[in-house]
N, C-alpha and C positions, 0 to 999 in steps of 0.2 A: 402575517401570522398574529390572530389574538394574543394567545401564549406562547411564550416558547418552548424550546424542547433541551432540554441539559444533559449535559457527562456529567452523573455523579460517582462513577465510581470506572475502576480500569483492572483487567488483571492481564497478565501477559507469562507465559511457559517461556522457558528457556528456547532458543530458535538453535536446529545441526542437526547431525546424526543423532538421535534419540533411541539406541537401538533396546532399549528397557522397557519403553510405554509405547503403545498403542494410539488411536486414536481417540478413544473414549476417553482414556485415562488424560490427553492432553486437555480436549475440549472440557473437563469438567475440572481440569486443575486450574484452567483458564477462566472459566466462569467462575468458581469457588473463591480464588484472588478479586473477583469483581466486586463480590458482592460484599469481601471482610471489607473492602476500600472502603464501599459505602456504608458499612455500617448497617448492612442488612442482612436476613436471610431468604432460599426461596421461596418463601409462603410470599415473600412480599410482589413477589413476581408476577405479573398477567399474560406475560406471552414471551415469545422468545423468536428471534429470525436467526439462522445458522447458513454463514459464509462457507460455501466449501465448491471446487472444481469438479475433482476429482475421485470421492473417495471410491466409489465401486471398483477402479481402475487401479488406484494406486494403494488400496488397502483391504478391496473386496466387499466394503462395506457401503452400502445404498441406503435410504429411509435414514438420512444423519438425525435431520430433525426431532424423528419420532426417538429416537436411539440416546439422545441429550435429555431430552424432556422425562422418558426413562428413567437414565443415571442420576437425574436430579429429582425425581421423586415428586414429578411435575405434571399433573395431568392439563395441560393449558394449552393453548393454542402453540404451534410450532412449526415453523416454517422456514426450509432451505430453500437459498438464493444463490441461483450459478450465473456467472457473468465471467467464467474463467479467469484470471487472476486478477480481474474485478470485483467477484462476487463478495466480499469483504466490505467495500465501501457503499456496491447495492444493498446488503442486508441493512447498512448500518439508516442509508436512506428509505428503506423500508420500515424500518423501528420508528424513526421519526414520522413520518407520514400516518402510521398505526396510532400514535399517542394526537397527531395533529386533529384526526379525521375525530376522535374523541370514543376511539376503542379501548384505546388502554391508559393505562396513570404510569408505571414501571413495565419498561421493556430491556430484557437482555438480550445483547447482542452480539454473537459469538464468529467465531470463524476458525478451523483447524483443519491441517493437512498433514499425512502422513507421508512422504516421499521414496523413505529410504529403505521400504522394503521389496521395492523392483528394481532391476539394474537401470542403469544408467540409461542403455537402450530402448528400453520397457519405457522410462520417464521420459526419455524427449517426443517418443511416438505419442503418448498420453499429451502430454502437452498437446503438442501438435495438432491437436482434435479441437485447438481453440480457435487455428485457422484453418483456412480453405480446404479443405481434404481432396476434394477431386481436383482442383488447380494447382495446390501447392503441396498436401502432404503427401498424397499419391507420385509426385515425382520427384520425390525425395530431399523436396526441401525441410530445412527445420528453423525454428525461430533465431538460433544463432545467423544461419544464412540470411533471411529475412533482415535481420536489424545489420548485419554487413552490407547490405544493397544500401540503406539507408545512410550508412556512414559513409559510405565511397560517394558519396551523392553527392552527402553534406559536405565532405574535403572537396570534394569538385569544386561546388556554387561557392563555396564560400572560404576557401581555403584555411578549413578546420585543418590544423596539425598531426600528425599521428601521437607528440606530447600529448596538448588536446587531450586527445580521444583519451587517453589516460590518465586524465584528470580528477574525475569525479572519481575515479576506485579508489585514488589515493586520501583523497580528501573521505572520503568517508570510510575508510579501513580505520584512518587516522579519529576518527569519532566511535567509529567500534569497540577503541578500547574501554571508551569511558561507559558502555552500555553492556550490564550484566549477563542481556539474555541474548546478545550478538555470537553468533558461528563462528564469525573471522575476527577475534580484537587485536589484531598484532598490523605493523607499519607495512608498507610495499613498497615501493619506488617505482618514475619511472620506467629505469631500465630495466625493472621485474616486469613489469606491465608486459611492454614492446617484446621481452625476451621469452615469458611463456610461452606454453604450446601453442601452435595454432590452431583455433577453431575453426574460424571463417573470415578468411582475410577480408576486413585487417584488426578482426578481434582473436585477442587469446583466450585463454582462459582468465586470467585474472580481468578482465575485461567482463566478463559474465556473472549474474548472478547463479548460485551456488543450488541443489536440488536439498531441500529442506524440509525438516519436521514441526508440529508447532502450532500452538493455539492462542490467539487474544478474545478477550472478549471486553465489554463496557458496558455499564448499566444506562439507559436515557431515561428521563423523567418529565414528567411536565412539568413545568416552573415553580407552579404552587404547589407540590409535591415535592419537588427536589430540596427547596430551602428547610424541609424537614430532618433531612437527611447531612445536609452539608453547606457549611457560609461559604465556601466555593466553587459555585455551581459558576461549568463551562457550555456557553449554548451554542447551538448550532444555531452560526446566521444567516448559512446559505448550502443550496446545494444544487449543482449542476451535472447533467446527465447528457449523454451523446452516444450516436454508432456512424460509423463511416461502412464503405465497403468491408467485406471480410477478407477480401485477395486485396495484397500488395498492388495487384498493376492494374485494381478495379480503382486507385486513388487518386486524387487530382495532385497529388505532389509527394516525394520519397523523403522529402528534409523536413515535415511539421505534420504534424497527427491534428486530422481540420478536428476529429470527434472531440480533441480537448480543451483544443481554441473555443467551440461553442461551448461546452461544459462549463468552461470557467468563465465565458462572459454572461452566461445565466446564472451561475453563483456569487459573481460578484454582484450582478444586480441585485438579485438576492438580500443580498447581505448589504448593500449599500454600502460597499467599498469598490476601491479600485486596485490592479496590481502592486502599487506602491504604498500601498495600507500594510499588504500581506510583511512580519517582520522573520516569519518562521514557516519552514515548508519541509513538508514529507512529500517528495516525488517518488513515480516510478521507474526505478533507475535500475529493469531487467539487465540492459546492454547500460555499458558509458554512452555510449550515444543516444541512447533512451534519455535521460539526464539532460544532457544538451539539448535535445530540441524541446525537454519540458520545459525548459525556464525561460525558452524562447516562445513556447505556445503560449505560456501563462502570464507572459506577456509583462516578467521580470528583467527581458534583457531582447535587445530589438532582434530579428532572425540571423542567424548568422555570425552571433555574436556570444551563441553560448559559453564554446567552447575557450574562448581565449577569457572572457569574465570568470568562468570556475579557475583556469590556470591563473590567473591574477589575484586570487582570494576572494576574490569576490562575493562567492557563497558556503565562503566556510563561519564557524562560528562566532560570530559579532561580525561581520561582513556585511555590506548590503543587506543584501537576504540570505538568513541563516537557512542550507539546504540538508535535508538528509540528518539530521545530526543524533539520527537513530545508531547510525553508519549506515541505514536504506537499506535496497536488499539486495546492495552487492557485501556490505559489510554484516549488517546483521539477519542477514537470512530472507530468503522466501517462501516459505511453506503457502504457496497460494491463494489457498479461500480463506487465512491468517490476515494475511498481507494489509488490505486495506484496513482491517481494524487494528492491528498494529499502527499503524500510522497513525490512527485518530487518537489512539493511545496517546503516544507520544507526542501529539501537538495537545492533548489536553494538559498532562503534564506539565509540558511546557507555559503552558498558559497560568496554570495552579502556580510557577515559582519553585516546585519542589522535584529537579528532577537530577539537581547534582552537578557534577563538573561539565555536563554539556548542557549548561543553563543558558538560554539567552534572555541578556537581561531587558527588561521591563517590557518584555513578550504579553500581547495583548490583542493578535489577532493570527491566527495561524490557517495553514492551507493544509490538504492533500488529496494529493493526485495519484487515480488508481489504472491503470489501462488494464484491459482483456486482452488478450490476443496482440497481435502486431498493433494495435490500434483499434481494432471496430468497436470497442466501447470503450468510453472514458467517461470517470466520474472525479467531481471536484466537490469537495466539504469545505465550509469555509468555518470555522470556530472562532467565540471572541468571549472573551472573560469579563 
């Protein structure tokens, strides 16, 4: 890359039950926070990519794009990117590629999902549409089941715990508190884990991320444009992209997602780092066991070894590698076409120094990791300040 491409600026909606606001209203309070960050307003703006899955389904509302560009009084280029609860982290490499390719100077980049005005039922079926539908959702499977095949897998080969497996919820419920716009900020245990209801042996509920409302967005800039704006511009030094099979029993293995293994060894080429460069990471930690085989894909902790490394502290804050310290989105929500621009959020954040009691210190290159579906697309960002 001649130039690079920078996070000047971040805004983020509160992540839950949102039962007051709408979608429009979230995506534009989202953007709105982006652009005070930067110290801008929309004029300054050339185009805009919008993260979302779902909305026709889960809010009735389709053409997101044109519908943002709309509310902000923007007649510019606009364009949604679905990648199911990836599409967050493809808009975001879509933004970037649009300022690379030398289309745009300032690109906002958004993502917002409405969940919580279909039942519960309604949303796992919606989901569901992100995998295999004639293999898998036509026979009544649903992504809880799906990431239980993959955890019974994992405790097989590698004698992951059922503690373990209830690891990462704890460890990032426990970072939730300190994150304003988190669903869940209160402690778990444990024996809370194990003792919830069951989903899908041998996940509970508290094992699960949570059906969420919720919009991020980030402003990117070109370099020479960014330094206008802000003495702490955060760039993008890498970015890695991948799709596996879309059915579970279409994949060469149930214990490690191959789509994120390559993502992330094209972003760290990328970026001219290695996994032990990375000091701060935003994983996708739908399922606890999601978690676990991320920081084994990404090649923070050898296979097999996730799970007993997060129970040992491993990836909690100031740890090895600082994971989640959003609380993720077992702790701080998933609102899905959100999700991956959340994360970038929070690792720019982190990177700027100014993020508060889940600071990690002298943070200087950060990761995240977004999956679609069970797996069949994963995207990896890598950012360095």
């Amino acid at each position: 890359m001649a130039e690079r491409v920078a996070v000047i600026g971040v805004g983020l909606t509160k992540f839950g039950e949102l039962w007051t606001k709408g979608i429009r209203d979230l995506a534009i309070e989202a953007g709105a926070k982006a652009m005070e960050d930067a110290n801008m307003n929309s004029k300054d703006i050339d185009a805009m990519y919008v993260g979302n899955m779902s909305a026709g389904r889960f809010a009735g509302q389709e053409h997101l794009n044109a519908l943002i560009a709309d509310q902000t009084g923007l007649n510019i280029p606009s364009t949604r990117v679905e990648g199911a609860c990836a599409s967050g982290s493809l808009a975001v490499r879509e933004g970037m590629f649009s300022i690379l390719a030398g289309q745009h100077d300032i690109v906002l980049v958004g993502g917002a999902e409405k969940m919580s005005d279909v039942s519960t039922a309604q949303a796992t079926t919606g989901l569901m549409g992100a995998a295999d539908e004639e293999w898998e959702g036509f026979h009544g499977l649903t992504f809880p089941g799906l990431y239980a095949l993959m955890a019974k897998k994992h405790m097989h080969d590698f004698g992951t715990t059922r503690e373990q497996l209830a690891a990462p919820a704890i460890k990032n419920h426990h970072n939730a508190i300190m994150n304003p716009i988190a669903q869940f900020p209160f402690e778990i245990t444990t024996e809370k884990v194990i003792n919830a209801t069951m989903v899908a042996d041998p996940l509970t509920l508290l094992d699960c991320s949570p059906i969420s409302d919720g919009a991020a967005a980030i402003i990117l800039a070109r370099e020479s444009v960014a330094r206008k704006y802000t003495d702490t511009p955060v760039f993008i030094g890498g970015t890695g992209l991948s799709t596996d099979a879309l059915a579970l029993h279409d994949r060469r293995t149930l214990t490690a997602l191959d789509a994120a293994v390559r993502a992330s060894k094209r972003a760290y080429e990328m970026a001219g780092v290695t996994a032990k460069d990375i000091q701060v990471a935003e994983v996708h930690d739908c399922f606890t066991i999601a978690e676990i085989m991320a920081v084994e894909d990404l090649g923070f902790f050898k296979k097999g070894e996730g799970g007993k490394a997060t129970m040992d502290g491993e990836t909690q804050i100031g740890g090895k590698i600082s994971v989640n310290t959003s609380g993720g989105l077992k702790g701080a929500g998933h609102p899905v076409g959100a999700t991956g621009i959340k994360q970038a959020a929070e690792i720019v954040m982190q990177l700027r120094g100014d993020i508060g009691k889940r600071q990690v210190s002298g943070a200087e290159i950060g990761l995240t990791h977004n999956v679609g579906g069970s797996g069949a697309t994963a995207v990896v960002n890598i950012f360095k300040r």
